[in-house]
C-alpha positions as a Python dict, from the first residue, in 0.01 Angstrom:
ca = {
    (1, 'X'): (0, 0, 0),
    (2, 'X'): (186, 210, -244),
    (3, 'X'): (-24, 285, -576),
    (4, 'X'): (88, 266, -907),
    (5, 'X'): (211, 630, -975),
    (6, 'X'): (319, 776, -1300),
    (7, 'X'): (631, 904, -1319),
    (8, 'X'): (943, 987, -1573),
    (9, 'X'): (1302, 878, -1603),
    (10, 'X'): (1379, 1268, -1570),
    (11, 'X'): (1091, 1539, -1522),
    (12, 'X'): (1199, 1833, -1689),
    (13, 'X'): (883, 2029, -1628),
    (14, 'X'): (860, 1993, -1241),
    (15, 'X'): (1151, 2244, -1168),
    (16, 'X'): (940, 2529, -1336),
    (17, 'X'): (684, 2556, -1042),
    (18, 'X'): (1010, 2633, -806),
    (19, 'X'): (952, 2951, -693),
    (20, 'X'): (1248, 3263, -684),
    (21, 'X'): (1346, 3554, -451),
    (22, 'X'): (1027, 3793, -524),
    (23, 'X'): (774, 3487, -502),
    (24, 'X'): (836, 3454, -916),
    (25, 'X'): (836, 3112, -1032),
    (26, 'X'): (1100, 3004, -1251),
    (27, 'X'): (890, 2919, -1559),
    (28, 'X'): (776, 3323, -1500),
    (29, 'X'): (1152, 3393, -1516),
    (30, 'X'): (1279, 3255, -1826),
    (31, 'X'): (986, 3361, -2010),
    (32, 'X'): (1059, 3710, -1882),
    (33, 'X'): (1461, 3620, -2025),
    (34, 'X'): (1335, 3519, -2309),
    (35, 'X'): (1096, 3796, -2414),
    (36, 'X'): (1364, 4038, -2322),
    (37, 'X'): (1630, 3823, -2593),
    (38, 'X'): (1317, 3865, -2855),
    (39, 'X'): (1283, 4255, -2761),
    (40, 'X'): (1665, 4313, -2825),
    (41, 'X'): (1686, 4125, -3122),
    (42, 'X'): (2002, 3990, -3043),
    (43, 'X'): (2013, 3654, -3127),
    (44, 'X'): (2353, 3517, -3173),
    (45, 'X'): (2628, 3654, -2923),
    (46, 'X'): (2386, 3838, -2734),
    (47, 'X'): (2454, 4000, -2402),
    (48, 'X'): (2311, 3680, -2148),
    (49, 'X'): (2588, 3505, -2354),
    (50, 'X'): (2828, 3689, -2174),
    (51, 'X'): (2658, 3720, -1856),
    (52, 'X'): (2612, 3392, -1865),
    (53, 'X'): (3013, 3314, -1924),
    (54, 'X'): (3073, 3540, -1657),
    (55, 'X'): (2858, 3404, -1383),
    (56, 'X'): (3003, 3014, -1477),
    (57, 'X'): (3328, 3100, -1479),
    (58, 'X'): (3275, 3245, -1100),
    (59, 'X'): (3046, 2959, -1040),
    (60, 'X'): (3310, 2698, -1125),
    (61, 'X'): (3604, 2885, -980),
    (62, 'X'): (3813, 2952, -1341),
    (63, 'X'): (3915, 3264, -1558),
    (64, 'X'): (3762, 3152, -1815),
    (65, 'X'): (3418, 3011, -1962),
    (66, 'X'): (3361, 2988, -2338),
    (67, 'X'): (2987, 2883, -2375),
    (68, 'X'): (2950, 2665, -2720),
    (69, 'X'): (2668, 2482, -2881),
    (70, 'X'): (2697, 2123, -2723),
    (71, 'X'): (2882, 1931, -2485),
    (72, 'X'): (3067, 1727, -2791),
    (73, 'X'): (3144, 2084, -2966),
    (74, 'X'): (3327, 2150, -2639),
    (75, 'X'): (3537, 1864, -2656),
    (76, 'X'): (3600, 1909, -3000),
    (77, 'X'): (3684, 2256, -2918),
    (78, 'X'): (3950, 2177, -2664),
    (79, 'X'): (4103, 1909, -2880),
    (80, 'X'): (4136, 2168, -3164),
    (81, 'X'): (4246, 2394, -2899),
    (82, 'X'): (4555, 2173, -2789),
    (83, 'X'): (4639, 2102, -3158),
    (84, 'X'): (4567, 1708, -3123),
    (85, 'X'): (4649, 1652, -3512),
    (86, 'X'): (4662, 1250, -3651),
    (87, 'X'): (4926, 996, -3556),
    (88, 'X'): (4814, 1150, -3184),
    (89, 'X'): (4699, 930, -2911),
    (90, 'X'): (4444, 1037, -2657),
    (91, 'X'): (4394, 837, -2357),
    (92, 'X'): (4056, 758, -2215),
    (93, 'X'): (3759, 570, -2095),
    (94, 'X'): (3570, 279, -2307),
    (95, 'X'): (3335, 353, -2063),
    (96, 'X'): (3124, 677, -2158),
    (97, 'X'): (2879, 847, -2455),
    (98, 'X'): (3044, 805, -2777),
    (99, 'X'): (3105, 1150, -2832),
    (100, 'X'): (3409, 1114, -2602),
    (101, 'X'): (3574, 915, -2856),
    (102, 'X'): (3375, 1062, -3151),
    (103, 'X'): (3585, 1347, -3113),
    (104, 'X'): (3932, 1190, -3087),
    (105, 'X'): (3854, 1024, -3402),
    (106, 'X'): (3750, 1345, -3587),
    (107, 'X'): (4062, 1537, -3489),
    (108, 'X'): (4217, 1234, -3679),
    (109, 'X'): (4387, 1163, -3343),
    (110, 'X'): (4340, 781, -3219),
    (111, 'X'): (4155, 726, -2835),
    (112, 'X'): (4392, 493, -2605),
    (113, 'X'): (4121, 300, -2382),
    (114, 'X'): (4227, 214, -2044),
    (115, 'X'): (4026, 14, -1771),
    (116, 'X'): (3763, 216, -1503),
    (117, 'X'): (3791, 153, -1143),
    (118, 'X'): (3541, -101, -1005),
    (119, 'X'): (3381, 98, -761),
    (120, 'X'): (3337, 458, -951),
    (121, 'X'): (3291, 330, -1288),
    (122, 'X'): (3570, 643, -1366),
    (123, 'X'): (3922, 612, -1540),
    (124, 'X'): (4153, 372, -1294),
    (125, 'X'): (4459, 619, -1262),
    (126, 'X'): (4678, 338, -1179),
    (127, 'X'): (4620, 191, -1524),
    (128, 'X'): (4703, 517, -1691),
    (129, 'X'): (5083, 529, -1676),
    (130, 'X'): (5141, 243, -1860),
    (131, 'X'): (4953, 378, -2149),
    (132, 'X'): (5165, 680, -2214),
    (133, 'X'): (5384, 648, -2515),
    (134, 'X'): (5577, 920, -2738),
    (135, 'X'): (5239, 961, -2902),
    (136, 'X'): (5055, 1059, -2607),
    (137, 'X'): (4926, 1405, -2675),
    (138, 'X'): (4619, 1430, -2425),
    (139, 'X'): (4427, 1252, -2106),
    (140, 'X'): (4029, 1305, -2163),
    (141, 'X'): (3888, 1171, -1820),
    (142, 'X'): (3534, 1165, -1807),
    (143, 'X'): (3335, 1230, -1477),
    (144, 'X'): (3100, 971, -1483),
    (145, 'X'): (2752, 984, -1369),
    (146, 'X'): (2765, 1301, -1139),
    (147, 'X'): (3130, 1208, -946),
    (148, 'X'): (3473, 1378, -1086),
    (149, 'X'): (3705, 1106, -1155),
    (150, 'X'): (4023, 1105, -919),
    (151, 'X'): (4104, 1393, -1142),
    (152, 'X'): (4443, 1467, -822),
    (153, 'X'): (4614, 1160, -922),
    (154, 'X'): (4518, 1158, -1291),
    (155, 'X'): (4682, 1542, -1302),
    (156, 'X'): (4941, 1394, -1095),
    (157, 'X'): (5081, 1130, -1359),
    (158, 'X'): (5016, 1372, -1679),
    (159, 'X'): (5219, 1651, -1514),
    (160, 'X'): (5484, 1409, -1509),
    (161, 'X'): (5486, 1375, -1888),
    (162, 'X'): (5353, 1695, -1930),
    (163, 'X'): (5049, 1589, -2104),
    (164, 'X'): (4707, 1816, -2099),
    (165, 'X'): (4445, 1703, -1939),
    (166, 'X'): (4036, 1741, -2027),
    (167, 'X'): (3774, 1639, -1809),
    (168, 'X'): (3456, 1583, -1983),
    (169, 'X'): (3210, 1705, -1721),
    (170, 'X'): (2907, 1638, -1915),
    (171, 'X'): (2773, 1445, -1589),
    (172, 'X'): (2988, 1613, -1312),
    (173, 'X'): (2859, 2003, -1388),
    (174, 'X'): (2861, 2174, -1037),
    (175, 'X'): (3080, 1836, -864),
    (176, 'X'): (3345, 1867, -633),
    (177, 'X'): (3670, 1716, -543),
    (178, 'X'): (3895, 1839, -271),
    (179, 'X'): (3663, 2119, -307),
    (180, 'X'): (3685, 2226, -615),
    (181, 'X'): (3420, 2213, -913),
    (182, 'X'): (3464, 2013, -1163),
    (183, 'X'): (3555, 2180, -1474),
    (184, 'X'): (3826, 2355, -1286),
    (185, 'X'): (4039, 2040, -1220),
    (186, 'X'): (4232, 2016, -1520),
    (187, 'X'): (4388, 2212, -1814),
    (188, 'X'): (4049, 2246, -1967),
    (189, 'X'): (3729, 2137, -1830),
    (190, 'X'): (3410, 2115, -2045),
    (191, 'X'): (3068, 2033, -2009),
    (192, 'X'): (2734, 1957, -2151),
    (193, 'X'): (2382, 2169, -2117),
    (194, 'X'): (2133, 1863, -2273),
    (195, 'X'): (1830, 1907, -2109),
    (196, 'X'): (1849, 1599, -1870),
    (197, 'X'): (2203, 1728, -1724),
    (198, 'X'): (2247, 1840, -1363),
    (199, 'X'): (2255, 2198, -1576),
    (200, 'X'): (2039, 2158, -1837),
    (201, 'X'): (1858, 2421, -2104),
    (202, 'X'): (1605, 2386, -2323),
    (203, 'X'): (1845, 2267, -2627),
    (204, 'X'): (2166, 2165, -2679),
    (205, 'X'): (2405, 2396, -2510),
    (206, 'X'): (2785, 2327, -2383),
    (207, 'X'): (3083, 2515, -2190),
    (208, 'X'): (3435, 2513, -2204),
    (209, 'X'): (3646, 2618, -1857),
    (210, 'X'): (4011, 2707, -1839),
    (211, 'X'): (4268, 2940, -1673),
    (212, 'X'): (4483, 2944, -1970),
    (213, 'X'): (4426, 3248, -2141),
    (214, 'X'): (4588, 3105, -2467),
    (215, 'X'): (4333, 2830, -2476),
    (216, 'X'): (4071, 3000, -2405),
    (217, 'X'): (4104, 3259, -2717),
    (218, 'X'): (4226, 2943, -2953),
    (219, 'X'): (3871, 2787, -2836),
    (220, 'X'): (3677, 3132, -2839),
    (221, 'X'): (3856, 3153, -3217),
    (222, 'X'): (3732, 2783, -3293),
    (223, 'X'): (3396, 2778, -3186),
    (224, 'X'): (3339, 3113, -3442),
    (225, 'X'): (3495, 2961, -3779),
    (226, 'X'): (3817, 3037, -3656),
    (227, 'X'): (3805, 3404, -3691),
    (228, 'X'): (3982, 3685, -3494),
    (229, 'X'): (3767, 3943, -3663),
    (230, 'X'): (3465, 3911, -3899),
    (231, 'X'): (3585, 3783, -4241),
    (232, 'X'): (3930, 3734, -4085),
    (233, 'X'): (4014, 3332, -4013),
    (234, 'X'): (4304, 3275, -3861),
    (235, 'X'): (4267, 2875, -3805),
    (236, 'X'): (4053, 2602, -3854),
    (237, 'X'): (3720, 2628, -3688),
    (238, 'X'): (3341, 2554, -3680),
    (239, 'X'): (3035, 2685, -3571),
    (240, 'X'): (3001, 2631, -3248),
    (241, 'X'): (2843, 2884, -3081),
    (242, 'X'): (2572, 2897, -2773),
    (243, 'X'): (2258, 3076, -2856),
    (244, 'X'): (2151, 3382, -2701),
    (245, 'X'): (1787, 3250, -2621),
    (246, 'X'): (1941, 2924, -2503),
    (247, 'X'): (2232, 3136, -2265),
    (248, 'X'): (1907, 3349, -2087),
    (249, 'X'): (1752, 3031, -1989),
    (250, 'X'): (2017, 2880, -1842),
    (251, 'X'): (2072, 3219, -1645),
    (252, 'X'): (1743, 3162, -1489),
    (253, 'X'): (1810, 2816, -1447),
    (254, 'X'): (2147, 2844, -1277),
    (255, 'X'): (1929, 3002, -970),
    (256, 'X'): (1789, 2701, -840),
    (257, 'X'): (2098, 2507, -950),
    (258, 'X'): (2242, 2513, -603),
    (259, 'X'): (1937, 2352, -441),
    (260, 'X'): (1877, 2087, -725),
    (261, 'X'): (2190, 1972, -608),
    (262, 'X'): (2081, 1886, -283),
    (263, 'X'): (1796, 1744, -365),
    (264, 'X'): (1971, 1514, -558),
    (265, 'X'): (2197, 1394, -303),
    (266, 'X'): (1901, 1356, -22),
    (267, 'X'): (1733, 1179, -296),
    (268, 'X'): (2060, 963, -331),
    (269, 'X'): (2118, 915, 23),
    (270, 'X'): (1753, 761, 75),
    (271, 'X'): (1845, 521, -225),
    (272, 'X'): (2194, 410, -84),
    (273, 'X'): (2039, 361, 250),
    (274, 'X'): (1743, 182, 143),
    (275, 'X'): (1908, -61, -95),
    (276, 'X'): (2205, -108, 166),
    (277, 'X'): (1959, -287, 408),
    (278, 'X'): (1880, -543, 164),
    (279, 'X'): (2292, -575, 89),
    (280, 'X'): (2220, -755, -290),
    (281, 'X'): (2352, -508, -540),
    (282, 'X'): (2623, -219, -523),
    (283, 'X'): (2572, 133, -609),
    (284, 'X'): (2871, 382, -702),
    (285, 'X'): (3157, 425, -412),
    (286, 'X'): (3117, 851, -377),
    (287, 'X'): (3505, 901, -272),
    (288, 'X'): (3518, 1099, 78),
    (289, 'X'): (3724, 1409, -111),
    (290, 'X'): (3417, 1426, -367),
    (291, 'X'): (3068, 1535, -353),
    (292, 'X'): (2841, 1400, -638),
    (293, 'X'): (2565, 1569, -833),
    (294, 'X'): (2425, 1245, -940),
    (295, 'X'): (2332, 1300, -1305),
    (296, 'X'): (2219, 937, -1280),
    (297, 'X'): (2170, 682, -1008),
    (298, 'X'): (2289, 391, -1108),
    (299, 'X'): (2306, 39, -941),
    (300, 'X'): (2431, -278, -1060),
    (301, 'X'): (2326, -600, -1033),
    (302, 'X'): (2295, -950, -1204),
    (303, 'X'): (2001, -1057, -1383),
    (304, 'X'): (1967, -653, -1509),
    (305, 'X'): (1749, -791, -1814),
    (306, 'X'): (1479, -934, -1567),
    (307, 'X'): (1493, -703, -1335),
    (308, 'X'): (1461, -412, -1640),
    (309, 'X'): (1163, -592, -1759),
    (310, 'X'): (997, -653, -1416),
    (311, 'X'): (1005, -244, -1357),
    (312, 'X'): (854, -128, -1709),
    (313, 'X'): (578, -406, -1627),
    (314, 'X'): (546, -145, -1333),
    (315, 'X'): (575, 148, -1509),
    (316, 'X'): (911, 253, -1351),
    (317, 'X'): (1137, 388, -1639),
    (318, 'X'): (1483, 283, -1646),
    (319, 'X'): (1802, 368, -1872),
    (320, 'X'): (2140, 175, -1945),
    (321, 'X'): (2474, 392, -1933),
    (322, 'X'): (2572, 209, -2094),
    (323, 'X'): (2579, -124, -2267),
    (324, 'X'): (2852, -154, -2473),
    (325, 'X'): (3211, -78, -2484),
    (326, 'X'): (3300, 222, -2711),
    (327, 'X'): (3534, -7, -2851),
    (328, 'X'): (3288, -222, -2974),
    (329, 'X'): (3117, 36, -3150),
    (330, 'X'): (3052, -21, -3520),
    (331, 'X'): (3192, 367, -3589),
    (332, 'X'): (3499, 249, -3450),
    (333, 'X'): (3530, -62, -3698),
    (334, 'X'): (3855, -52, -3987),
    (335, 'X'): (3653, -16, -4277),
    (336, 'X'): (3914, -287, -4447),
    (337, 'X'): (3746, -555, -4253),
    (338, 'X'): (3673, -695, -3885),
    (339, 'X'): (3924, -538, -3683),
    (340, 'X'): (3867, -217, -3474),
    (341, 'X'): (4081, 99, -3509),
    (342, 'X'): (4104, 13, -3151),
    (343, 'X'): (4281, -348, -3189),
    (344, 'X'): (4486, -173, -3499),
    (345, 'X'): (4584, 75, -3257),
    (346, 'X'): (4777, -160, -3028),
    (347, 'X'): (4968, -391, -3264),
    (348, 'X'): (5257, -648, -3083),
    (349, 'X'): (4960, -762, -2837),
    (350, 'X'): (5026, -411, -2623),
    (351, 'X'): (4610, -440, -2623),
    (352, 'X'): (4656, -728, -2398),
    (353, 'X'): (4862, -493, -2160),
    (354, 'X'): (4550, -272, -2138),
    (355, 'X'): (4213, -485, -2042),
    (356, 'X'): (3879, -358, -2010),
    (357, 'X'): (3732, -663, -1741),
    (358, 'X'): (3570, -338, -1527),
    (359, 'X'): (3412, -144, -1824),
    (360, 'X'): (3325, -482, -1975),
    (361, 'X'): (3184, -634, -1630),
    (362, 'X'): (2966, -249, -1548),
    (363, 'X'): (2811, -257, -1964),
    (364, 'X'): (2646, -614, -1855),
    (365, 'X'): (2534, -539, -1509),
    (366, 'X'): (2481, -175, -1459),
    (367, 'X'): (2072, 4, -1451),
    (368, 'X'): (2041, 354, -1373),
    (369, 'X'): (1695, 424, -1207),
    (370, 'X'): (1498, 768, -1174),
    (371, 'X'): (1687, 1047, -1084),
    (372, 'X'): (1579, 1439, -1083),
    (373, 'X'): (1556, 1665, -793),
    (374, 'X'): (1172, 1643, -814),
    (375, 'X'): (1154, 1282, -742),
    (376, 'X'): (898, 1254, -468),
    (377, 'X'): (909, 1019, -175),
    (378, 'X'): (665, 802, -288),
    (379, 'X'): (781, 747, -616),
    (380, 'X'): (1107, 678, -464),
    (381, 'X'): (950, 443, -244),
    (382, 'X'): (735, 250, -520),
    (383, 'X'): (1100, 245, -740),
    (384, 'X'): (1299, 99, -406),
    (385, 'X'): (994, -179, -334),
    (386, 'X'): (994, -310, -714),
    (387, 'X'): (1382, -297, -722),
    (388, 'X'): (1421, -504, -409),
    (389, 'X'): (1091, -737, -500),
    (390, 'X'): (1215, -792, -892),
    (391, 'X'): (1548, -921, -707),
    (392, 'X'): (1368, -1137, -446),
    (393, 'X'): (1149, -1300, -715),
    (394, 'X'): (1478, -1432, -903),
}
């Protein structure tokens, strides 16, 4: 009989025991990084933030990284960066952390939602042609829950009307798709450090990837106020800069990064196999010409409420990504009354043209359940045996 075991949604802490070449364990090493950040005094634009740029940009197979102060900072970066101005439209999901549209919305551009695909909860490509119009300035395709999105096709159609691409990564750092890593699968690929991602620091932290040298300096430029040289702004920017502190511990995190990664997809595996014996609720399709890092693992099912409830009775922690529509969001409401920018976006009915049944269907059934690379087997096992007896009990 399985006991009752304590456990978190995401242990943050466990990873620090892992132990390093030279029998150091990783906690040791960032608190050596750190100390040697507080010796040198450099704070802001210290040397690990260029180590650190360096050693992702190899990592993800690009030119060039420019590290900034949170995943949405990179996306607002890139928008900047492509000159997405208002009466633009920017295609992407309904389906994703608000931030994705938050950012369309501050560039004053307006977000285009399209459908996902049924099985990897990521933008349906096939939907996306049909959305292009004259105003179509940008794609931002999100890479949802550790999988790319089928970032070859999606390329495929915006080449066509020579529209940039961004993947938001947030989920996806260290993915791959036809062998390739995600943030090098599009004109500019960003991502997100937040402690729970597959890369996470100890603070917000974010990344922007691209072999266009022009972007890359407009971005660099951005995320500093816009300056080319101090007191000298040449555009529009903010301050979006990645600590020095925060840039040494992912350095020391980045070491084990490799191996968290397969952890996470044994851990994975042992889910999908489990739950496939039982054949009563679908987990996400990983596409054969992708390998997941599974930032979540998330199933879906009907009666989620119940079977929510039933596990925190347990003590099993579970999470929703996510239950409503960005669409829907209040944020996104015309402040002249009931209508969203969204439905004012697509006047003549087009909206009907673009439905959301998939995003609408995965906000009402989908539960993501514990996922680190720490996970033990039977905590796994005690999360699998609730799952399958919350559903049995229905």
């Amino acid at each position: 009989m399985i006991k009752n075991i304590y456990m978190q949604f995401i242990d943050l802490k466990a990873q620090q025991n892992q132990k390093l070449q030279g029998g150091v364990t990783l906690k040791e090493d960032i608190e050596k990084n750190i100390k040697k950040v507080i010796e040198h005094g450099q704070y802001i634009l210290g040397p690990e933030v260029k180590q650190l740029e360096s050693e992702l940009a190899k990592y993800v197979g690009v030119k060039n990284c420019i590290t900034v102060s949170s995943g949405t900072d990179a996306l607002l970066a890139s928008l900047m960066a492509l000159d997405i101005k208002p009466s633009d439209e920017v295609i992407t999901t309904p389906f994703s952390f608000f931030a994705t549209a938050e950012t369309i919305l501050l560039v004053g551009a307006k977000p285009i939602f399209i459908d996902i695909r049924r099985d990897s909860y990521n933008l349906d490509y096939e939907k996306l042609e049909m959305a292009i119009s004259s105003k179509t300035k940008a794609i931002i395709a999100v890479s949802l829950y550790g999988q790319t999105a089928d970032m070859k096709n999606i390329n495929k159609i915006a080449d066509k009307y020579n529209i940039p691409v961004i993947e938001d990564g947030a989920q996806s750092f260290g993915a791959e798709h036809y062998n390739k890593r995600s943030g090098s699968l599009s004109t500019i690929g960003t991502t997100s450090f937040f402690p729970s991602k597959p890369l996470g620091g100890y603070g917000d932290g974010g990344a922007c990837f691209t072999d266009d040298d022009i972007l890359a300096d407009k971005i660099r430029k951005i995320s500093l106020h816009g300056q080319n040289k101090r007191y000298s702004h040449e555009r529009i920017g903010f301050n979006g800069r990645l600590d020095t502190i925060q840039a040494a511990i992912l350095l020391s995190k980045l070491k084990v990064f490799d191996n968290e990664i397969e952890s996470r997809n044994r851990i994975a595996n042992r889910y999908v196999k489990r739950f496939e014996e039982y054949g009563f609720l679908n987990t996400p399709l990983i596409s054969k010409e992708n390998k997941s890092v599974y930032a979540q693992f998330t199933i879906e099912l009907d009666y989620r409420e119940k079977v929510k409830q039933f596990l925190a009775e347990n003590s099993i922690p579970t999470s929703i990504h996510y239950p409503s529509l960005l669409s829907d969001q209040k944020a996104l409401k015309h402040p002249k009354g009931n209508k969203s920018i969204f439905k004012k976006v697509f006047k003549k009915n087009i909206y009907k043209s673009f439905d959301l049944d998939n995003a609408k269907l995965a906000c009402e059934k989908v539960l993501s359940l514990p996922m680190h690379p720490y996970l033990k087997e039977d905590q796994q096992d005690l999360i699998i045996n609730k799952v399958i007896k919350s559903l049995e009990n229905l």
